[in-house]
Each structure stands twice: as structure tokens, then as C-alpha cells.
C-alpha positions in Angstrom: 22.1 49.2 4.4 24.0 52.1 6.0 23.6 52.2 10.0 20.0 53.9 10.9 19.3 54.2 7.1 15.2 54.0 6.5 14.4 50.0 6.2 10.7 51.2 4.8 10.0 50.2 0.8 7.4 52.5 -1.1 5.1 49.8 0.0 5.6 50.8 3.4 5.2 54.3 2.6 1.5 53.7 1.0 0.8 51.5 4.5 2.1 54.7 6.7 -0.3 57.0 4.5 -3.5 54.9 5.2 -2.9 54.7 8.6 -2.0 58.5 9.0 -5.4 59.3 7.2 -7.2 56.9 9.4 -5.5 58.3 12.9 -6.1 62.3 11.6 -9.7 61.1 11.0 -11.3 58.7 13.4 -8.8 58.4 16.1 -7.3 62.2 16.9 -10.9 64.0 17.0 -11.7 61.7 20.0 -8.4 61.8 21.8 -9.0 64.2 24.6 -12.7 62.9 24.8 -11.8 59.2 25.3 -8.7 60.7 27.5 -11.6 62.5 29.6 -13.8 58.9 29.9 -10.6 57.1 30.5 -11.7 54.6 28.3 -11.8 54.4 24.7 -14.2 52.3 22.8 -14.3 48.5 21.5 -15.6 49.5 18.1 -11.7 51.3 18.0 -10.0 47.6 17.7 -13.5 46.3 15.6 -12.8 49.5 12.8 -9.3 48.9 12.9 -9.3 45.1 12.2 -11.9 45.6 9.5 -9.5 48.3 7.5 -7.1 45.3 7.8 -4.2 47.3 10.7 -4.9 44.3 13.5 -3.1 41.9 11.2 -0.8 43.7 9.2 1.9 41.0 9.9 0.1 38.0 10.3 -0.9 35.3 7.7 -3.6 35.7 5.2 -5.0 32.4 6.1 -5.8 34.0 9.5 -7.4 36.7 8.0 -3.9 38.9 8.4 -2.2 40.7 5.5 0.7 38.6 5.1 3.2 41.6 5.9 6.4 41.7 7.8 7.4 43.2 11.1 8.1 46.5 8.8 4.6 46.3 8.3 3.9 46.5 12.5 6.6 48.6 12.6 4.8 51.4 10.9 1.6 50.8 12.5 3.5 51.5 16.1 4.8 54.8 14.3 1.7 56.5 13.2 -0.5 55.3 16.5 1.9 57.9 18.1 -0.3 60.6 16.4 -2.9 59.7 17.8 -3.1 62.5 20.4 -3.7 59.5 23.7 -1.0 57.7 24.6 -3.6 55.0 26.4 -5.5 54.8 22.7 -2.0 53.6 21.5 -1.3 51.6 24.1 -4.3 49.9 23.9 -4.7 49.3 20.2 -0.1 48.3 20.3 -0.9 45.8 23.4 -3.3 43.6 21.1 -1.3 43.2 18.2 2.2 43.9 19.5 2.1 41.9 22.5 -1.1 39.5 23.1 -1.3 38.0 20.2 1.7 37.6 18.4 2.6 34.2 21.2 -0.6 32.8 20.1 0.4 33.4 16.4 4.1 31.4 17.0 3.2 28.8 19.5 -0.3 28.4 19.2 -2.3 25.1 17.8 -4.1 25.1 14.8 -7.3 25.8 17.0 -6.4 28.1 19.1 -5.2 29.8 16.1 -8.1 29.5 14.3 -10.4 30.0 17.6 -8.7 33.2 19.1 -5.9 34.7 16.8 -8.6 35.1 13.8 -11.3 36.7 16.0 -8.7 38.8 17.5 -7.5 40.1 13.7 -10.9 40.7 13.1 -11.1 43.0 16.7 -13.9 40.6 17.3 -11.9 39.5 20.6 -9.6 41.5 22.6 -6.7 40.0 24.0 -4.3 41.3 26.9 -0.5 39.5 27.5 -0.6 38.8 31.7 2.3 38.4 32.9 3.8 40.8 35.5 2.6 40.4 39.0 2.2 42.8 41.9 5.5 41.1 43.3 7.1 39.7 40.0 7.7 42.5 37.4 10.9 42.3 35.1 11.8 39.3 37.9 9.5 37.5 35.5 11.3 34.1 37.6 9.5 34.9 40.8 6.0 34.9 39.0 3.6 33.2 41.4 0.4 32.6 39.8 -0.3 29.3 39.8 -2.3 26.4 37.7 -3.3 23.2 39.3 -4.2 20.2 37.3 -7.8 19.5 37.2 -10.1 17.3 35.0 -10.4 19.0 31.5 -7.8 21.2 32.6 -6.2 23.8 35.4 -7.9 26.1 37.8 -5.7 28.5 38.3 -5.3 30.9 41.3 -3.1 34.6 41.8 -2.8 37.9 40.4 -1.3 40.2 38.1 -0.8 43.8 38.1 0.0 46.6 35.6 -2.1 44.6 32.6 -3.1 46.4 29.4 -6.4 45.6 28.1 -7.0 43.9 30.9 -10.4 45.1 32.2 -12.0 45.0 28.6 -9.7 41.7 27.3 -11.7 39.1 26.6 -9.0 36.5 27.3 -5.7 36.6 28.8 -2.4 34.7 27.3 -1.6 34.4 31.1 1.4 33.1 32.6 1.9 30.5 35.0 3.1 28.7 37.4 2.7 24.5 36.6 5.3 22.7 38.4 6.6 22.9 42.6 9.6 25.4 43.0 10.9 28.7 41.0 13.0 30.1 38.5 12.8 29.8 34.7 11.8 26.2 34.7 8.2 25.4 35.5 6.3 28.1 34.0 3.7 27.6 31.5 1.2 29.7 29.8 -2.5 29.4 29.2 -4.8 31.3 27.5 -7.8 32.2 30.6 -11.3 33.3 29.0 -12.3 36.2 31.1 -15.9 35.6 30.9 -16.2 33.6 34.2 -17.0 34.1 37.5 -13.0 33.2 38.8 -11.8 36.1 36.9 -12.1 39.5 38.2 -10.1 42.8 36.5 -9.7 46.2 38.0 -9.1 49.8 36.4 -6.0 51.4 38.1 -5.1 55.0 38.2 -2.2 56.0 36.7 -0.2 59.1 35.5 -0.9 58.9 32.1 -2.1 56.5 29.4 -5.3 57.5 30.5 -7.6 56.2 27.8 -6.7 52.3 28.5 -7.6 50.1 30.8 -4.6 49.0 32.9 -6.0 46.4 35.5 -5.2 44.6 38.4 -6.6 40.9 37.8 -7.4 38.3 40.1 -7.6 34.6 39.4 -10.3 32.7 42.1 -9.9 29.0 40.5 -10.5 30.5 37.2 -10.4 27.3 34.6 -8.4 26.8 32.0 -9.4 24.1 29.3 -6.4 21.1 28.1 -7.0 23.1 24.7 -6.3 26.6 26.2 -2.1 25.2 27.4 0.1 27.6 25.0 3.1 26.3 23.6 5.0 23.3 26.1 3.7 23.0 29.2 7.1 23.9 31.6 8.3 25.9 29.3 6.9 29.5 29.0 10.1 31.0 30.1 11.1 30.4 26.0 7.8 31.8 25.0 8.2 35.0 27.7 11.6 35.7 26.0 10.4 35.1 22.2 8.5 38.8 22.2 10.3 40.5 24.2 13.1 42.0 21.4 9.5 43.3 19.5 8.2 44.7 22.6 11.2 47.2 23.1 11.4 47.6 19.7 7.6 49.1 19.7 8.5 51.0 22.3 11.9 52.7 20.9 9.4 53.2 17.3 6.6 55.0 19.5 9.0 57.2 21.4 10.5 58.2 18.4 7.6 58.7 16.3 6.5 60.8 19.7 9.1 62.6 19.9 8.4 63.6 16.0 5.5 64.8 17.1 6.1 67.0 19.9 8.8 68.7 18.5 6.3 69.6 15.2 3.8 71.4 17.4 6.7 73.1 19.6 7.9 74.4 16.4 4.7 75.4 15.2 3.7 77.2 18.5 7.3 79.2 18.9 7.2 80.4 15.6 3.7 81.7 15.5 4.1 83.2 19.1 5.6 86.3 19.8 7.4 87.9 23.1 9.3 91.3 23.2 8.4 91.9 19.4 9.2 89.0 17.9 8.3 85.5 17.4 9.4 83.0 20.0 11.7 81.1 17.2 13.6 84.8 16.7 15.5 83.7 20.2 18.9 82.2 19.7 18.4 80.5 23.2 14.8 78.7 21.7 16.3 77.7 18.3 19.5 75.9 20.3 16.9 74.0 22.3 14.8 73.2 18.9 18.0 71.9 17.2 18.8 70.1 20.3 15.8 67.9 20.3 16.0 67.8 16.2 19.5 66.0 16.8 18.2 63.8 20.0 15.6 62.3 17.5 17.4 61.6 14.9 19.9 59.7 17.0 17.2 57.7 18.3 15.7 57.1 15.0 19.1 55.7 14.0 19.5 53.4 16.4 16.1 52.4 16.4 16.0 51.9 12.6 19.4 50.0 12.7 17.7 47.7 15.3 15.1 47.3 13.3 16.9 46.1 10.0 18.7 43.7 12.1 15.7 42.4 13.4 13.5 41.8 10.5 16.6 40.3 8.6 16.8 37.7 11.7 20.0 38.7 13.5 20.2 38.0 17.1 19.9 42.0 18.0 19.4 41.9 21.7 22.2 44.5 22.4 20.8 46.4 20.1 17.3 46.5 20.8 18.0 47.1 24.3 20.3 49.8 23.3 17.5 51.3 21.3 15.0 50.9 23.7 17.0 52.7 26.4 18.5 55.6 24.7 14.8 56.3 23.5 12.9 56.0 26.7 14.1 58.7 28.3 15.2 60.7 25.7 11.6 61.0 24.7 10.4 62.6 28.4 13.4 64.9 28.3 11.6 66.1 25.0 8.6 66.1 26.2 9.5 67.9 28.9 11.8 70.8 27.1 9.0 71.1 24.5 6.3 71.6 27.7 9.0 74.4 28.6 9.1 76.0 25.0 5.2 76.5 25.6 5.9 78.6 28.8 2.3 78.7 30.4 0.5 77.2 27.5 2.6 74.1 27.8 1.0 73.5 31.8 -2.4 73.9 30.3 -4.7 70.8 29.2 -5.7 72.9 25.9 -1.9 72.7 24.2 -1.7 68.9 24.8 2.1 68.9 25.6 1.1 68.2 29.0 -0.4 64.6 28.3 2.8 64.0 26.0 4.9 64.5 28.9 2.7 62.5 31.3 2.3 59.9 28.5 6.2 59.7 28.1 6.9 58.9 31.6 5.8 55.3 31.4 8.9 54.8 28.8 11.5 54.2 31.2 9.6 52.1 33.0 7.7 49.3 31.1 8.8 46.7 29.0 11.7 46.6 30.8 13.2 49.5 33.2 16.5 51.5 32.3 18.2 49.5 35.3 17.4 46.4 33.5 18.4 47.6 30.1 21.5 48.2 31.4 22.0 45.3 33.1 21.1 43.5 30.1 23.5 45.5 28.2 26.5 45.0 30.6 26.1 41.0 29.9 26.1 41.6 26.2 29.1 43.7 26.6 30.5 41.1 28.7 31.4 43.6 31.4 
């Protein structure tokens, strides 16, 4: 396979058509409702997981489909036209984040008790991990568990969580053993339904339809069965996801920037200044073929990293090199596409605006452009 050439089979393609039909249909109707409500509702994940999207790469015995990461892959894609960023955070969190750790280092039972539920949309699960004083420091983390009978209470906060007011558990990690760094840390899976556990909504730029939550732990308990993977080891299980996380991210920005540039060329051409349409100005058409080229660099190093990745290389340099050449690409797009609207473009009606605001977390989450770089640098051994 050439550099950046498609790694989607016609298989892939009839995947990407069901979901496109299901987003035009039942998702992008309600987008600037739910976007209104901030909040979108539960029945969103329960619809999804019975048309079989919540477990497109999971195992049958599960109740999954028995796909591949192609399979996910293309889900991230088309829940970019959506028309809510938070809708598609919400929905990518669950399956891209929260529960594929329960899916690789998970027991039998917890398997069967909280990945299957969560396939179905019965349960909705939220990945807590950054802390209003630990976020890409992920070392520094101080929420702790203590050992109890049965189990751990466990006591601290995190910030910044998706799901997290509506989650009905929390793969949460923590602090098990005296002292800091990577070694230490553990990770257990907190039901929410208890007294010690309190979430709060937080205001944010954009993303408006999720819930991103502050979360407190009061000697919230954790049963012996709820320990994830080694206890003292979570470190391993923080890094495992972390290559598919950016790699969501870099297919969502793309598959954003997709969009935005279809309804900028829609509106410039069908708008007309001075006697002719918008897309009759030399100056608009340059910017048009500027963004055309931006995303198709992105999708070629996005697609290259996504090859790599499914065929099993070690692709951190380029996942991290996908992930930051897209991030900020896509806000610049947004943002030039915003200015192609003139007027229309500030104004909630045309949408661009919530693209732009939507866009902005890109740089940010999942890892900033300061640590992709950084990252990057020690892969390049600079």
C-alpha cells in the first residue's frame, strides 16, 4: 500500500453507508436542539448499540461485530457529520476510549458484567483519568485507592471527563501504592451509583451537547472484582490506547474538515457579490484549493498511520505526527471557512460557527501540540 492510499475494503464502504444514513437521519435533525439543551440523550448510545455501531470492533461473543479497528475507524469518520461535535464526542468517548481497556485487560466478568452492557448502550462508560492538576503529566495523578475489606475506597478528583455526569461507571485511574511516577498506579472500574461519587457539568467553548464533568471521589468503593488489569501497573494500560485515541482524533478532524469545506463550497458558489457568485473570485477559489490540499495532506498521513496501525507496527511517530498536523489544521479550516461565509459564517443559522468552536478542543486534548512535539523530538532522537 502506497503512503496515505485508502486502507477501507468495499466492506468498509457498505459500514460507512449505514452509518451515513443513520447520522443524516436520527442524529443531524437533533444537532442544534441537543446543542441548545447541552445534553443529548441516552436512548442516542441505546439506538446505536442496537444497530450494532457500539461494537463494531469488538468480539461477537460480547455481543460486538467481530470487526477491526478499520471498522472504528469509520465510525469516528462519519460521527463527524453529525452537525455537534459534543454528540460525537460523546458517542467516540464510549467506544473509543472507555471501553476498549476493559475489552484488553479486563476479566472474563468484568467483561461479561460491563463491556457487554456497554455494547448494548445499556451502560455508559467514561475513561477518568486526567486530574485538575495532572493532565498529559498522567505521572502526577493523585487520586488515590486505599485497601479496604472487599476492596478500596478511594478518594480525589478528576477534571475534563467525557460522559462523565451521565457514565454509569468510570474505568478510573489510581493511585495504589506510597510515592509517584509511572510505577504505582492502578486502575479500577468505580460504579457511579453511590453516594461517594459526585459528577459536575462544566462549561466549555464548544462540544456543547456532552457532558464534560468534574468528578469527585468521597471514599467511593471499589469491589476486589472491579481492579482492572495488574494492580501497580496502569501506567501500561494508560499507554495501551493512547496511539487509538489520537488516531480518532486525526480521523474526526479530517472527516471535519471534509465537511466544512463541502458547505463552504456550497454557500460561495450559490452566493453572489458584485454580480457574480462568490466562487467567481480568484482570491475565494485560492483559499478553497488551499483547504482542498490541507485535507488531503492530513488524510494522507492520517490513512498512512492508520494502515500501520491496524497491520500492528509500532506507529507512535506516526500517530503523533497525524494527530498534530490535523489538530490545528482543522481550526485553521474552520476558521478560513467561517471567513468564506462573511456575516453568515458569525451567525448560529450557518453552523460554521460551532465547527470552529468545536475544532478548538483539537489541539488540546488527547494530548497537546507541545506534547506531540515533544513526543516526536524523542522519536526523532533529537
Amino acid at each position: 500500500m502506497s503512503a496515505g492510499a485508502s486502507p477501507f475494503t468495499a466492506e468498509h464502504d457498505e459500514l460507512r453507508d449505514s452509518i451515513r444514513r443513520w447520522v443524516a437521519g436520527e442524529l443531524r435533525p437533533h444537532a442544534t436542539e441537543w446543542e441548545d439543551a447541552r445534553w443529548f440523550p441516552d436512548d442516542v448510545f441505546a439506538r446505536a448499540g442496537e444497530l450494532g455501531f457500539l461494537g463494531l470492533k469488538f468480539p461477537a461473543e460480547y455481543g460486538g461485530q467481530g470487526g477491526d479497528f478499520l471498522h472504528d475507524a469509520v465510525w469516528a469518520e462519519e460521527l463527524a457529520r453529525c452537525g455537534s461535535g459534543g454528540v460525537a464526542a460523546g458517542l467516540g468517548a464510549h467506544t473509543g476510549i472507555a471501553t476498549p481497556p476493559i475489552w484488553k485487560f479486563g476479566t472474563e466478568d468484568q467483561k461479561e458484567r460491563l463491556l457487554a452492557p456497554a455494547i448494548r448502550g445499556e451502560r455508559i462508560a467514561a475513561l477518568a483519568i486526567t486530574e485538575p492538576d495532572a493532565g498529559s503529566d498522567v505521572a502526577s495523578l493523585r487520586t488515590s485507592a486505599r485497601r479496604v475489606d472487599g476492596g478500596w475506597t478511594v478518594n480525589g478528583s478528576k477534571m475534563f471527563i467525557t460522559n462523565g455526569v451521565r457514565a454509569s461507571f468510570l474505568v478510573t485511574a489510581v493511585r495504589t501504592s506510597a510515592g509517584g511516577g509511572h510505577h504505582g498506579m492502578s486502575f479500577l472500574i468505580v460504579d457511579t451509583g453511590q453516594p461517594g461519587v459526585r459528577a459536575s457539568k462544566i462549561e466549555k467553548l464548544g462540544w456543547h451537547a456532552s457532558d464534560t464533568a468534574l468528578v469527585s471521589f468521597d471514599d467511593a468503593f471499589a469491589a476486589d472484582e472491579d481492579l482492572l488489569g495488574t494492580e501497580n501497573e496502569g501506567f501500561m494500560l494508560i499507554m495501551a490506547n493512547f496511539q487509538w485515541e489520537r488516531l480518532l482524533m486525526a480521523l474526526g478532524a479530517v472527516a471535519g474538515m471534509q465537511v466544512a469545506y463541502e458547505k463552504t463550497v456550497a454557500y460561495v458558489k450559490q452566493r453572489n457579490a458584485f454580480g457574480r457568485p462568490l466562487s467567481g473570485f480568484q482570491a475565494l477559489r485560492h483559499k478553497l484549493a488551499d483547504i482542498a490540499t490541507t485535507i488531503h495532506a492530513g488524510r494522507c498521513v492520517t490513512y498512512d498511520a492508520l494502515a500501520r496501525f491496524a497491520a500492528g507496527e509500532n506507529v507512535v511517530q506516526e500517530v503523533t505526527m497525524a494527530k498534530l498536523v490535523t489538530q490545528r489544521s482543522a481550526f485553521d479550516v474552520m476558521d478560513t471557512c467561517l471567513q468564506l461565509h462573511g456575516g453568515a459564517g458569525y451567525m448560529r443559522e450557518y453552523e460554521i460557527e460551532r465547527m470552529a468552536r468545536d475544532a478548538r478542543l483539537g489541539p488540546i486534548g488527547g494530548g497537546t501540540d507541545e506534547i506531540m512535539r515533544e513526543i516526536l523530538a524523542k522519536t526523532l532522537a533529537l
